[in-house]
C-alpha positions, 0 to 999 in steps of 0.5 A: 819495793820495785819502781813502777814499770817505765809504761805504768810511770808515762801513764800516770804522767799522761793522767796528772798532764791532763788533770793539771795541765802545765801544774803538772810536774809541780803536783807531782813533786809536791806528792814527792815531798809528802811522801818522802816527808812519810818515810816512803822514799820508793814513793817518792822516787816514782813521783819524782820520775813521773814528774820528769815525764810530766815536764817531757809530755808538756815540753813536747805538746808545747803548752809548757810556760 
């Protein structure tokens, strides 16, 4: 299975900034680990991607802790 395109990975970060706030990237990779826990590693990779980009939108909104 395909990674998810570069826009739809930023639009899922944006979606788990504004639901978590600066928990963001953390919920992310905790759903990284579950599903690599499930045997999806392609999954996995896309939630590991997304939380780079969590950490990439906090940075540059500056409410990172």
């Amino acid at each position: 299975m395909p990674l998810p395109s570069d826009i739809d990975l930023w639009r899922s970060a944006g979606i788990m900034v504004r639901k978590h706030g600066s928990q963001a990237p953390t919920a992310s990779n905790d759903r990284a680990k579950h599903l690599e826990a499930a045997g999806n590693r392609d999954g996995a990779a896309a939630w590991r991607l997304i939380a780079q980009r969590c950490e990439q939108l906090l940075n540059q909104e500056g409410t990172r802790q």
